[in-house]
C-alpha positions in Angstrom: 37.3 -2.7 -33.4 34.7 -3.6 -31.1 31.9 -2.6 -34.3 34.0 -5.4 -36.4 33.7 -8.1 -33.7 30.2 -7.6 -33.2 29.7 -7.7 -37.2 31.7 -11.0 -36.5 29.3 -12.1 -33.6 26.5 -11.9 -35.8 27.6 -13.8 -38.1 28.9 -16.8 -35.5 25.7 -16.8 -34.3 23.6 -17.7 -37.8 26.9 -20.1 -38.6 26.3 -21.8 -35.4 22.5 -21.9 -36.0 22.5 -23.3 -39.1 25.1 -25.7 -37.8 23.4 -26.9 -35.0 20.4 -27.1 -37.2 22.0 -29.5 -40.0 22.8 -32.2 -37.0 21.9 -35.6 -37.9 19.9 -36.6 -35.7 16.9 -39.2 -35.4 14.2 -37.3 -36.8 14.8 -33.5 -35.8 17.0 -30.9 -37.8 17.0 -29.5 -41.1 20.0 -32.2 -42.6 17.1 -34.7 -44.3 16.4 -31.4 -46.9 19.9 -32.9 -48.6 17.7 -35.3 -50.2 18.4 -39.0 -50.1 22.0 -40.8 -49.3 23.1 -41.3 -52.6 25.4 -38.8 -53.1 29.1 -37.6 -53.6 29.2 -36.8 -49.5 27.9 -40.1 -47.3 26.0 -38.6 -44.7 28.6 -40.0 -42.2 31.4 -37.8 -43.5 29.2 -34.5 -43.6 27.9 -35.5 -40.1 31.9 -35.1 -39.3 32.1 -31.9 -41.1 29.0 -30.3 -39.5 30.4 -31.4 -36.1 33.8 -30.2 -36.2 32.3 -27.1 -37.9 29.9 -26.4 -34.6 33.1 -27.3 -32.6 34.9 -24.2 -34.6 32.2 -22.2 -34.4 31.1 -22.6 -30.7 35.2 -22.2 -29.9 35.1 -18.7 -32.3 32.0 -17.4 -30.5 33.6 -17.9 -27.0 36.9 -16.2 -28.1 34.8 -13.4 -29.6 32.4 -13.2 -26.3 35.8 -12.7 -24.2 36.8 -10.2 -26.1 33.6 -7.9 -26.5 33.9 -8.4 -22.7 37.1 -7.2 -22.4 37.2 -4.3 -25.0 33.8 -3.7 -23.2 35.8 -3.6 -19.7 37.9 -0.9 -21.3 36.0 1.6 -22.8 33.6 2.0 -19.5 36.8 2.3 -17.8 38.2 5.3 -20.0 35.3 6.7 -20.1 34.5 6.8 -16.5 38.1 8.3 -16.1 36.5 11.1 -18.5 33.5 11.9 -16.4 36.0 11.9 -13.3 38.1 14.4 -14.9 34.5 16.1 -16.3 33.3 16.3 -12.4 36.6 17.2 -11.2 37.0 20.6 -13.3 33.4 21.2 -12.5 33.5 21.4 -8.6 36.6 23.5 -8.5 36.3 26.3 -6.4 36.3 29.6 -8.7 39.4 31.7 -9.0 37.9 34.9 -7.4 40.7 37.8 -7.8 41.4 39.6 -4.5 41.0 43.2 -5.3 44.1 45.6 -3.1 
């Protein structure tokens, strides 16, 4: 589970890049590479798209963050109940038979 949300991190993060990138903006940003205005998409409605896609995306990344955090959380958890248990068995005082 936690290997498929990274997987799934990763690829938020170049989505949200490439997002971010394709802002409209005044001069900066990769979103004059489309070439001129003239075509099917006015640049008005894939400025629209490209914003509500880095809404989606920034809202998926959080979610995701939360829960690596969480899943994160648990396995230090369980595993630190392990080394408890590990440390416990250890420092036992040996079973030394009394002889009659």
């Amino acid at each position: 589970m936690l290997t498929l949300l990274l997987v799934l991190q990763f690829v938020v993060v170049v989505s949200l890049i490439l997002a971010v990138s394709l802002q409209q903006s005044s001069s900066d940003g990769v979103s004059g590479l489309a070439g001129g205005g003239h075509g099917i998409v006015s640049s008005k409605a894939s400025a629209n798209f490209i914003t509500k896609t880095t809404f989606i995306l920034a809202f998926v990344f959080m979610i995701n963050s939360l829960c690596l955090a969480k899943l994160t959380i648990m396995d230090l958890q369980k595993s630190g109940k392990i080394i408890e248990s590990i440390k416990e068995a250890v420092n036992q005082d040996p079973v030394v038979p009394i002889s009659q």
